[in-house]
N, C-alpha and C positions, 0 to 999 in steps of 0.2 A: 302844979298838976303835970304829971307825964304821961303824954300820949302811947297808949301803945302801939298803936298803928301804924305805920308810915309807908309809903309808896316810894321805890325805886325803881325809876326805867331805865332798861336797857336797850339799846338797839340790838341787834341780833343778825348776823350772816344767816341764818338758818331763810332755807325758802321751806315754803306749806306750799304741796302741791293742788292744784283749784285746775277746774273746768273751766275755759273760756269758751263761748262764744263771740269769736270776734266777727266783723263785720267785712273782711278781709280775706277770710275763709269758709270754702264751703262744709267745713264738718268744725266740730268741738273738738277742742284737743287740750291736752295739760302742758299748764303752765308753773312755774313757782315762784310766787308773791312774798316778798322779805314779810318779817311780822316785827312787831313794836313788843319786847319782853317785859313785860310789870311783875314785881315780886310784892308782893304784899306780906312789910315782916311785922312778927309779930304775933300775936293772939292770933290764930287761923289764918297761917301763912298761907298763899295760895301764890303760883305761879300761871298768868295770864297771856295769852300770846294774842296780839290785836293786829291784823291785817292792813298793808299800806299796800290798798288796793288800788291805790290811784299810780302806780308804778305802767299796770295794765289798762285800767282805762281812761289815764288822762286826768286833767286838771280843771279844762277847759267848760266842762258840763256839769252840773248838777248829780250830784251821783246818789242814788237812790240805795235804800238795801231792806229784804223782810227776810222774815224767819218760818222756814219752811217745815213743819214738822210728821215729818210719816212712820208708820206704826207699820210694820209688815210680822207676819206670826210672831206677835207676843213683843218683839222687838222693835224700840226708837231708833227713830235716826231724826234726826236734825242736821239741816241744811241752814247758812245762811247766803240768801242770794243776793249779790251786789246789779246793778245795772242801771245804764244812762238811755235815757231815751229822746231822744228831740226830732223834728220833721225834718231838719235839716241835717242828719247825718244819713250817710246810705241803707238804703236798705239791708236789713243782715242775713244771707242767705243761708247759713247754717241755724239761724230759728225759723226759716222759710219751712228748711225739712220737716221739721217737728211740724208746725201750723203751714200748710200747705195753703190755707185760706188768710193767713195772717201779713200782715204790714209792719212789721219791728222794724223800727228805723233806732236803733242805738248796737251795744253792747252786753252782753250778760257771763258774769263773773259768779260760778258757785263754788263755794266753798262747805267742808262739813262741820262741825261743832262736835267739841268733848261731851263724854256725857259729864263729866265730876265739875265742869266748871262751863256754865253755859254761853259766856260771852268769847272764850277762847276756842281760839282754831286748831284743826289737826287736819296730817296729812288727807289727802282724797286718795282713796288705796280703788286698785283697778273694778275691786269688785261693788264697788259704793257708782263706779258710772252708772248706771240703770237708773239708780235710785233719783240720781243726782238729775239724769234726765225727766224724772218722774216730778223732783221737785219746780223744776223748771215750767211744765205743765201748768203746775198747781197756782 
């Protein structure tokens, strides 16, 4: 029997540009996280791009991630947000701003998702910050 399927990875120079919140900084700013390239040949070839998120926030922690999805007039967008949280890391002053009431002692890493391929990532283009803030919220 012969598989149709098979998976090839590639590593990839290519950075995806992502929102940080670091812990470090008082405001979010863009960063660019390498991605892991998977090609899927075959019957419904697909090209995947998987985030080595751990570049930005470390090793060290437990690193958390959910899928954030906002509908604004008629239109998706989906977020996937990465982040670490523990008591023992600092306080992060730039999620202070957003939750002025809040105690976020970690990291938060958001990045946006394609529409055609839901596990793969794409750039964060200037005008997607808002949203991205809005996901962060959520």
């Amino acid at each position: 029997m012969i598989e149709l399927t098979q998976r090839v990875c590639t590593q990839t120079q290519r950075n995806i540009a992502a929102l940080f919140y670091s812990f470090t900084s008082t405001a979010p700013f863009y960063v660019g996280i390498p991605t892991a390239s998977y090609r899927k040949i075959g019957f419904g070839a697909r090209h995947i791009q998987l985030p080595l998120v751990e570049v930005a926030l470390g090793t060290r922690l437990f690193i958390h991630d959910c899928l954030v999805e906002l509908v604004t007039s008629g239109d998706s967008h989906a977020f996937r947000v990465f982040f670490t949280r523990h008591a023992y890391q600092p306080k992060n002053p730039s999620v202070a701003r957003i939750f002025p009431d809040g105690n976020w002692h970690g990291q938060i890493l958001v990045m946006k998702i394609g529409k055609r391929e839901e596990t793969s990532v794409i750039n964060l283009r200037s005008g997607d910050r808002a949203l991205a803030r809005v996901a962060v919220l959520k």
